[in-house]
N, C-alpha and C positions, 0 to 999 in steps of 0.2 A: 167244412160245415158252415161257411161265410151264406150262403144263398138261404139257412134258416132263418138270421134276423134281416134280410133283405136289406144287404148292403150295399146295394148297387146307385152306383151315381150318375144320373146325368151329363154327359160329355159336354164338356163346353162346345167343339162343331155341332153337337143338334142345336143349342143355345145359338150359336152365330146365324147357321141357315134359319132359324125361325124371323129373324131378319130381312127382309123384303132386296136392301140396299145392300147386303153383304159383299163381298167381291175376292176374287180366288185369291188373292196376297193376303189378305185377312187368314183364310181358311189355310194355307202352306206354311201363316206366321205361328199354326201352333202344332205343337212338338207330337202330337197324336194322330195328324193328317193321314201317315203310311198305317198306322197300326190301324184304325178305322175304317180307311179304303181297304186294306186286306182282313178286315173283319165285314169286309160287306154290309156297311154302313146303308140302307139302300137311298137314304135321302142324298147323302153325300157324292155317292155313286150315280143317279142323277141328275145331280148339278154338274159335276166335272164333266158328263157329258153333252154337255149343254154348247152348242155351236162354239160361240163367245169363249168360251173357256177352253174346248178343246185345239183351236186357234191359238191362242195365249200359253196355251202347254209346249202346241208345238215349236213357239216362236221364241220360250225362253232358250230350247235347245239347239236351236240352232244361227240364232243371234248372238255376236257381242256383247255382253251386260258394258253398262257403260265404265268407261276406264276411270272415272273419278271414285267410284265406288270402294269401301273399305277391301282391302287383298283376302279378308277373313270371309267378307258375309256375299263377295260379289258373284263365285257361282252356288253360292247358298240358294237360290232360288232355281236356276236349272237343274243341280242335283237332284232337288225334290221332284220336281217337273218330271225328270226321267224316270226316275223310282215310282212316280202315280202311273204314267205311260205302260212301263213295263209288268205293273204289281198284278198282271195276268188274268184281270176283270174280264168277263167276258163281255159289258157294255162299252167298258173301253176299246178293246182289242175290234169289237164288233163298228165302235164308230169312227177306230182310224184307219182299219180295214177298208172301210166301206165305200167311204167321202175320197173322192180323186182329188177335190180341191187339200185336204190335209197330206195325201201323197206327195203332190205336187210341192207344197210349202217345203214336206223333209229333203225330198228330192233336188232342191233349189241349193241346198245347203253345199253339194257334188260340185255344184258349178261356180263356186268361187275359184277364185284364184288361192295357189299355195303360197307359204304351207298353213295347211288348217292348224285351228285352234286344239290341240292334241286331246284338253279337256272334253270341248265340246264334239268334237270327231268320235271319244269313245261314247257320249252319249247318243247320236246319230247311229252310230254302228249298233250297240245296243236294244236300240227302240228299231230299227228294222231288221236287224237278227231276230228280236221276241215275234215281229211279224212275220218274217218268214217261214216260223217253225205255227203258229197258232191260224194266219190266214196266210196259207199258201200259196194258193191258186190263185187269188187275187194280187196276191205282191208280187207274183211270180210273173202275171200276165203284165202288169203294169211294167215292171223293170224290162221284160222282154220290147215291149214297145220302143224305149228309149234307146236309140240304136248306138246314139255315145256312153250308156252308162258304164260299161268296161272299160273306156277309153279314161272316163272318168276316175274312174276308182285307181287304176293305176298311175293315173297322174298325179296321185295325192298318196303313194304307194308308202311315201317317207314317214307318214301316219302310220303307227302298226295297227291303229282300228280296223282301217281299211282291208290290209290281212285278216284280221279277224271278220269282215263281214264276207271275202268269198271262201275261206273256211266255212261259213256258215250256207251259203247259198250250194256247198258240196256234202256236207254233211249232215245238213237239218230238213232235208226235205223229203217227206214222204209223202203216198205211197212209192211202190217202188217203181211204175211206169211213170210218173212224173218223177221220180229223181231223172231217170234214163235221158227224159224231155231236157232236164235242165243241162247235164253233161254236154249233152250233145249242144245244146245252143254257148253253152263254152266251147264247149271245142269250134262252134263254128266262127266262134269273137276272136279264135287265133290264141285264146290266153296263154297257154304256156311258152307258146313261140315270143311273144309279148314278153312274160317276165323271164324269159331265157337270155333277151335281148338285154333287158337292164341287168345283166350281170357283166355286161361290158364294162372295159377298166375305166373309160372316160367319164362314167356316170358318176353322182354323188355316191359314199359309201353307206349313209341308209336306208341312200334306197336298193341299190346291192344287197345290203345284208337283208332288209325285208323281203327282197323279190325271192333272195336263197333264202329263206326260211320258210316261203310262202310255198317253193316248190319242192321242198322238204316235207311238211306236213300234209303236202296235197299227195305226196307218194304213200305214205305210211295212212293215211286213211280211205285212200285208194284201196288198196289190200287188204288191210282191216276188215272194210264192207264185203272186197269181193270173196275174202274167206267164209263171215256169215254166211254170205249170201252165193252159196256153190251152186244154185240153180238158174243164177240172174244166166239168162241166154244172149245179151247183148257184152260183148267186154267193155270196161270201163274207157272212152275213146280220152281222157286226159291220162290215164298209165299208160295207155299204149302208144301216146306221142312222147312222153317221156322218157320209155324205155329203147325208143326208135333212134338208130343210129345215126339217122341226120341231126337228130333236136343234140344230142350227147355230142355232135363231133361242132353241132353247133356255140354250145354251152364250152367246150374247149377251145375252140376259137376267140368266144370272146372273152378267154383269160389269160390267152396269150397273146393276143392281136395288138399291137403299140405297148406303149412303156405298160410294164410289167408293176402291179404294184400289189401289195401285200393284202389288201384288203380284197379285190375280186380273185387272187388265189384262194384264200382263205373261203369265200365264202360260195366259188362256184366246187371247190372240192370236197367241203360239206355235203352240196347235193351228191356228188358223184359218190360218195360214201354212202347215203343213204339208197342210191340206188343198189351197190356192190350188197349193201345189207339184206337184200328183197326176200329171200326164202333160205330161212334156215330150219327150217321143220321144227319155228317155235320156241326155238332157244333164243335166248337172248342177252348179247352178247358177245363179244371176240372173248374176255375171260370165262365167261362160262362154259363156253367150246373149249377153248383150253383145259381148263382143272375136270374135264373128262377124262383125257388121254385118250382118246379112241379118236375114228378117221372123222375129220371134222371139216370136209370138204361140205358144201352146199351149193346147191344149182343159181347161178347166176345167168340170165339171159347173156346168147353171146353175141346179141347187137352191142349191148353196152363196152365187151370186152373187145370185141371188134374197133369200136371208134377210139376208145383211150389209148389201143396199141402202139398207133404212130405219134404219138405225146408220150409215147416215155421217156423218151430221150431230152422232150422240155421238161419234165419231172426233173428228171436226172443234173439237168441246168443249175435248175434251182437248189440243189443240195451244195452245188460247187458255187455257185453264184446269187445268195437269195437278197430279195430285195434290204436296200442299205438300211440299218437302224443305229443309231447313236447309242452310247455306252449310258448303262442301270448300274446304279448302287445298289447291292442285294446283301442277304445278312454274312455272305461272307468274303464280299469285297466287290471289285470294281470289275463287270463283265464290261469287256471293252468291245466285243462283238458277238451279242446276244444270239441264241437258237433263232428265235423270232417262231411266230406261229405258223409264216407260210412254211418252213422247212419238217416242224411238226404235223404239218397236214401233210405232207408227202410219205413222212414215216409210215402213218395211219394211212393211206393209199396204198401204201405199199404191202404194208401188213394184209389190208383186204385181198387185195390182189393175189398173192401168194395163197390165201383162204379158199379164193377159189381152183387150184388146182388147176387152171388154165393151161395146155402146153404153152402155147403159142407166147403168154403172158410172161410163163417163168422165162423160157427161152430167152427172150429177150430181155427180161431182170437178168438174170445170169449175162448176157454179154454185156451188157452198160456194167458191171459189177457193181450192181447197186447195192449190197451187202456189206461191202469191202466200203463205200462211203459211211454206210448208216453204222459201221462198226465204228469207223473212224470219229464219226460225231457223240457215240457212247460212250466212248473213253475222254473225249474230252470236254464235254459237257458234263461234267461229274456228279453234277449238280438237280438236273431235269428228269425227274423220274418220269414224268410222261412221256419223255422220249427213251428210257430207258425201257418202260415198258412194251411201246410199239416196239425195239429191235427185239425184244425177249420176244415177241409173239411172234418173230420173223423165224427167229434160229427155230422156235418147234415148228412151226409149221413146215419148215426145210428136214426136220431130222422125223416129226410124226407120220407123213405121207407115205403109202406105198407106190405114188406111181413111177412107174422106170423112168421117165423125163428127168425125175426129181435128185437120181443117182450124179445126174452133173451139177447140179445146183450143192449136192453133199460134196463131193470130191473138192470144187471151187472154196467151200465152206472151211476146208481144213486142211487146203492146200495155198491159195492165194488169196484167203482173207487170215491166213493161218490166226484160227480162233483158239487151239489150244495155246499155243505161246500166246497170244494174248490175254487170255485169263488169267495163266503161270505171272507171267509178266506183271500185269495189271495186284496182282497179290501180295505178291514181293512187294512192290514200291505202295502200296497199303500198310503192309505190315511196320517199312519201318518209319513211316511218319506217324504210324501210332505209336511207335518203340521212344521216338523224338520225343513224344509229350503233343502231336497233333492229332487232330480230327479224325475221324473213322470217314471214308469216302462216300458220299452219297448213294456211289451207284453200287457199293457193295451187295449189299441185298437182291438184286436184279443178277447180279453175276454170279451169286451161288445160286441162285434159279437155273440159269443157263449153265453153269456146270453141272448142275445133278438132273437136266435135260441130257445133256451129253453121254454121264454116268448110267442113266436109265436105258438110252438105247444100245449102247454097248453091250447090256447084259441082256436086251431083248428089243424084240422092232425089227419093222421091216428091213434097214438097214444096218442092222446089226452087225453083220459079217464086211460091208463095207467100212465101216466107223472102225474095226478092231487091226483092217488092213490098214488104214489110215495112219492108226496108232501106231502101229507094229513101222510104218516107214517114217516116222520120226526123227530124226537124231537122236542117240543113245544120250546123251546130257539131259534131251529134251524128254526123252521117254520116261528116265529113271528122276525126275522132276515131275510130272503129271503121276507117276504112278504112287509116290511119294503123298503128293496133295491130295490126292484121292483117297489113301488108307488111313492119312494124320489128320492134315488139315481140314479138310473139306466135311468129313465122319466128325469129325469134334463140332464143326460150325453147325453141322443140321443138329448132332446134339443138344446143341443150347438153342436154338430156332425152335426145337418141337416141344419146348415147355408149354405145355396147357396154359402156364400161368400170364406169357408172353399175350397168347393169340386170342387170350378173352381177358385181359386188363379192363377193369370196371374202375370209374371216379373215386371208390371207398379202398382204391387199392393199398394205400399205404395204413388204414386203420384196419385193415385184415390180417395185415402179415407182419404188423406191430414194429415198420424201420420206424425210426424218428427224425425231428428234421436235424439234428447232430448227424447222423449215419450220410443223410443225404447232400450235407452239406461240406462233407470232409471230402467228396469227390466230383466238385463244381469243375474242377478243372479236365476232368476227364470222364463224359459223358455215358461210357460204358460201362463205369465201372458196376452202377449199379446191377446194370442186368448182368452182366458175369456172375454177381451175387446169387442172383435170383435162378441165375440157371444151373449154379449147386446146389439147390433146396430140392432134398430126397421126399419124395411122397409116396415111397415104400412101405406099404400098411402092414406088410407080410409078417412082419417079426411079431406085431400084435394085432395079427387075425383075430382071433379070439377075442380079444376084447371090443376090438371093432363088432365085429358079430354079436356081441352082447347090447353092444350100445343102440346095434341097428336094429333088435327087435322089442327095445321099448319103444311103445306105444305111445303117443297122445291122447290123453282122456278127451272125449268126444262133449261136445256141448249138450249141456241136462238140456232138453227140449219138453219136459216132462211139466211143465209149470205153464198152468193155464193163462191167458193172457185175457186181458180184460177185452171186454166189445165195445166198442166206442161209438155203435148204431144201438146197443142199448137203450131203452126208456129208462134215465134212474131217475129217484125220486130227491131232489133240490134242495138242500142241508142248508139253512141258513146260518147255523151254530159258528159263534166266530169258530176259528179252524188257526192252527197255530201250525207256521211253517218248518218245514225239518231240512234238515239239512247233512246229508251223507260224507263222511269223512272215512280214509282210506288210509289207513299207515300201514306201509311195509317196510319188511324188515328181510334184509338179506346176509344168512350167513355162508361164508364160502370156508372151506378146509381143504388140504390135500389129503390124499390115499397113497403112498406112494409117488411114483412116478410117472404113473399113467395117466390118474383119473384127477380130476377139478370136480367137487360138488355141491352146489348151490342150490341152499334151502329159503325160497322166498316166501315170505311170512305175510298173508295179507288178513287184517282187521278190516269190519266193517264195523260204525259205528253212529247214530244219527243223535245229531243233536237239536231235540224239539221246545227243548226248554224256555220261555219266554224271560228266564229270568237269568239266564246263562251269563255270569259274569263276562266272558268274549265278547258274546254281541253286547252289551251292554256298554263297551269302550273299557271295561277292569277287566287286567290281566286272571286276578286274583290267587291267592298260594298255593290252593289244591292242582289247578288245571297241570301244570308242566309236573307234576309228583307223580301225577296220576296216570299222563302217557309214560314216564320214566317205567313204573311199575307194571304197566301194562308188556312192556316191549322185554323189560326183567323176565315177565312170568310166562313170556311165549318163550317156548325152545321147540326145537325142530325134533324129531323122534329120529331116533337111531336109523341108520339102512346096513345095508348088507355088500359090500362091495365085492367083485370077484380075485380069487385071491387073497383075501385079507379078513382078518377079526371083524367081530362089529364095530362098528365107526360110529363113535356118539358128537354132539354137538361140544364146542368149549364149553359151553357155559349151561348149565340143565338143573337149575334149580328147580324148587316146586314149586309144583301149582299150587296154590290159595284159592278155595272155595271164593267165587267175588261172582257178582251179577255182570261184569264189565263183559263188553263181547270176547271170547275165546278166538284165537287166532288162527286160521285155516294154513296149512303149509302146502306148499308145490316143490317139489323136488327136479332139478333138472342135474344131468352128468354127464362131464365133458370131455373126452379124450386128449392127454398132452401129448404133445407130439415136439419134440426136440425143445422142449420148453415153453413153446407156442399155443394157448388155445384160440382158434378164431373161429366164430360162427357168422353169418350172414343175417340169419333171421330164427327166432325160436317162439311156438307160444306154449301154454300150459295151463289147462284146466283148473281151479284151487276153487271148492265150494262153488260152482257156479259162476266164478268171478273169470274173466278169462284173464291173463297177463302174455303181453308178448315181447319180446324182447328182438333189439337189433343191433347191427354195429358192435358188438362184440369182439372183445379184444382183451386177452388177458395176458398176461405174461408171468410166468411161474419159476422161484426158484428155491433153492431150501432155506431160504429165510422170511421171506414175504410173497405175498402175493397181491399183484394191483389189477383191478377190472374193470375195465371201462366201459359200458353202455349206456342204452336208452330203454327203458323199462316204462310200457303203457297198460293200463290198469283200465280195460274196457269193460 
């Protein structure tokens, strides 16, 4: 209702531009510049396009501000510059679109020498990313002309602007016969081949990691479009050099080619990942395939599985031999020869690879025995659940497949990587270092996965009847051990594993289920003790259905909506009469009792009461005798009214004296009733209707026994 007394002010920029002598550092020196210009200012909006100034725009963004300048305020004046540039005027857009002299100025910025100014590179990249997507044709045509602008941009590759501006010149251009124009005059610059090359080991490493990120992103929006776009009749010519087994055997060459070093493994097997990823019919994910169960094979081009084939065996290298790294302090002592990430990206390779169901791939996984390695680095990396997870996606995809290839790859599985002695194994020497007083092993958790894999195909799956021969040629020690852990041990651990309570643990965990930090803190020295706790807690309602049932079909009283509200576009008529303030006061009052052993019931009392009196000894600074007598007796003469519980007599309040005829406000009650359950009440959230007033209550926590009762919440009186 502000624009009835016409409170609108004057902007100090109208005030500057009415100034003849003004000048754009004046006008960026004040704090309302962006709001203005994107409020369409139109006086403002024609000055900043004003030759002189759009010159000046461009040149804060792409110069040096000078280096004596304070560190706080020095690109304080470019940033704004870019923010005017970009704030998607159409005068703006339209006069630095336009002017080839302003092109030419951004464009100069390409051709320094590296490395850019990272600041001012993302402002550069920014201000012609927004051009590329608003004047197209014109940026498009101009960049086309400059025969080194690719050359350029990848020579400053170590920018990650520069990433982001041919992300943009792949992804921001429409319609869609001019996207096709632009692809194609990429493909004809050679780019991919270009940033396939800087994945060579000899290169800097960021510019490596930007070139693989660069052709990571450029694959996955590749697809993205050509999904939309199931009618485009030309294929996307930068996927299709991608996916072509000269670029792929080229991108392996230059990660093996001279000294081997962990950064272009790492970051040319990225890409090769993101290839292996290309069509999974929309899943997304290696665990989301997984926690299917079902056949989770996906078509993979077999250019790409073609060229990787003859590098497996430099894979393979690298699990036995990976690049040297120096010893980590970690929180539980001294790795003296770390995983490292290159031997991590071979897992995840691997993992892929197997995904795709390849003969020719597995075959040859199966003779390098690269299972029988990565099992090797699982057990003793105890620690690396990342790695533990890539071996875990390996064993299902070796025991989830139906293809007949894959019966050798089983057999190998559980004969000369012999995986059930190593879980047996690997169990025992768990158990008794926790028996010691030590740690529970890291990779526990990942090794009851792959056992109750193992356990599941046994009883069903393609290879079901080979897994049970398998078994059956055991060693009798070995058999009657696995058969042993399977019916004891293994049925107890998922036991305590499928507590609801475990796999959706919320921050309020421990004010729900009423430990204390005494409970928590008598078993510091042994980590598990708690959850052992937690996964005795029966939540068997059975015994008191019934009452449950009872408790589930009281209702919440729904909100009076019955109460007209005033109109505030009204005409009223303007009271001058002084008008004496009131002020709403709220005391509640909560009484709890038990019933029994079941039930908790809490009668919350709420008063409303206003106090308009100008002579109110409170606000007057005096406490005075009556006020504190007068809530005492108010809170005396409310009692809660009798209820009815199931099961039981009527249930009166402790205390039910009389009411006293008094003008004081009468007390409105809400009744809430709580199920005990082994002594525990806990609720999450509760509200409840009382007179119109709503209360809601959270964090609830009570704890019940036959002598007291303590409850702790958070009670809001909306």
């Amino acid at each position: 209702m502000f624009w009835k007394f016409d409170l609108h002010t004057t902007s100090h920029i109208d005030q500057l531009l009415d100034r003849e002598d003004v000048t754009l550092r004046e006008l960026m020196e004040e704090e309302d510049v962006l709001q203005e210009c994107k409020a369409q200012n139109r006086r403002l909006l024609l000055f900043l396009s004003q030759d002189h100034c759009m010159q000046e725009l461009v040149s804060l963004i792409t110069e040096e501000p000078p280096a004596d300048l304070e560190e706080k305020t020095r690109f304080k004046f470019p940033n704004i510059a870019c923010e005017l540039l970009i704030s998607d005027m159409t005068v703006i857009n339209d006069k630095l679109g336009g002017d080839e002299s302003l092109l030419e100025k951004l464009y100069s910025f390409l051709e320094r020498d590296p490395p850019l100014n990272p600041l001012l590179a993302s402002f550069f990249s920014k201000t012609i990313g927004n051009l590329i997507a608003r004047k197209t044709e014109q940026v498009i045509s101009f960049l086309r002309k400059k025969h080194s602008f690719i050359s350029l941009v990848l020579n400053h590759i170590d920018a990650s602007a520069m990433m982001d501006l041919l992300l943009r010149l792949i992804s921001c251009v429409e319609p869609a016969p001019l996207r096709q124009e632009v692809l194609n005059w990429l493909n004809e610059e050679r780019l991919i081949q270009r940033l396939t090359e800087l994945m060579h080991t000899g290169r800097d490493e960021e510019r490596q990691s930007n070139a693989s990120q660069t052709l990571c992103d450029i694959i996955r929006l590749s697809r993205d479009q050509a999904n939309q776009m199931p009618e485009a009749t030309e294929p996307d010519p930068l996927l299709v050099v991608l996916e072509s087994e000269e670029n792929v055997a080229q991108l392996l060459k230059s990660m093996f080619e001279g000294e081997k070093t962990e950064a272009s493994i790492v970051n040319g097997t990225q890409v090769l990942l993101t290839l292996l990823e290309s069509r999974r019919s929309g899943l997304e994910g290696l665990m989301e395939l997984y926690s299917q169960g079902c056949e989770r094979s996906y078509t993979v081009s077999g250019s790409i599985l073609r060229a990787i084939e003859p590098h497996l065996k430099d894979f393979q290298q690298l699990l036995l031999d990976p690049p040297k790294k120096s010893a980590i302090l970690t929180t539980v002592g001294v790795l003296e020869q770390p995983l490292g990430n290159a031997r991590l990206h071979v897992a995840r390779l691997v993992a892929s690879l197997l995904q795709s169901s390849d003969h020719s791939i597995c075959q040859e996984l199966c003779r390098l025995n690269t299972m029988d390695l990565l099992l090797d680095l699982f057990f003793k990396y105890t620690w690396n659940n990342f790695l533990h997870f890539q071996v875990e996606l390996c064993v299902a995809s070796i025991l989830n497949h139906s293809s007949m290839f894959m019966s050798l790859y089983v057999l190998q599985l559980f004969q000369q990587c012999r995986l059930v002695q190593r879980i047996l194994d690997a169990w025992e020497e768990n158990d008794k270092i926790q028996a010691a007083g030590g740690t529970r092993r890291g990779n526990m958790g990942h090794l009851t996965r792959i056992a109750n894999t193992v356990v599941q195909n046994l009883e069903k799956g393609q290879v079901q009847s080979q897994i049970n021969n398998l078994i059956k040629e055991l060693p009798e020690d070995c058999r009657g051990r696995w058969e042993s852990f399977v019916g004891e041990t293994l049925r107890e651990t998922n036991r305590k594993n499928t507590v609801d309570l475990i796999q959706q643990m919320t921050a309020n965990f421990v004010d729900q289920f009423g430990f204390n930090d005494e409970e928590f803190s008598e078993h510091d020295e042994n980590i598990n003790a708690t959850f052992d706790r937690i996964a005795e807690i029966n939540f068997n309602i059975d015994a008191n259905a019934a009452a449950f049932e009872a408790c589930y079909k009281e209702r919440i009283q729904q909100f009076d909506d019955c109460e007209e509200e005033e109109d505030i576009w009204e005409d009223k008529a303007i009271n001058y009469a002084t008008q004496v303030k009131s002020r709403s006061r709220y005391t509640i009052i909560i009484y709890v009792f038990k019933n029994g052993d079941k039930y908790l019931h809490l009668w919350f009392g709420v008063s409303l009461s206003s106090d308009s009196s100008p002579k109110d000894p409170v606000r007057n600074g005096q406490r005075g005798r009556g006020s504190a007598s007068e809530e005492e007796e108010e809170e005396e003469g409310a009692s809660p009214p009798s209820i009815q519980t199931p099961g039981s007599e009527k249930a009166s309040s402790p205390r039910t004296p009389q009411s006293k005829p008094s003008s004081k406000p009468q007390v409105s009650w809400g009744y809430q009733r709580f199920l005990i359950h082994k002594g525990v009440v806990c609720a999450c959230r509760f509200s409840l209707q009382i007179s119109g007033i709503r209360c809601a209550g959270w964090n609830v926590n009570m704890n019940v026994s036959k002598s007291f009762v303590s409850v702790c919440m958070c009670l809001h009186v909306c």
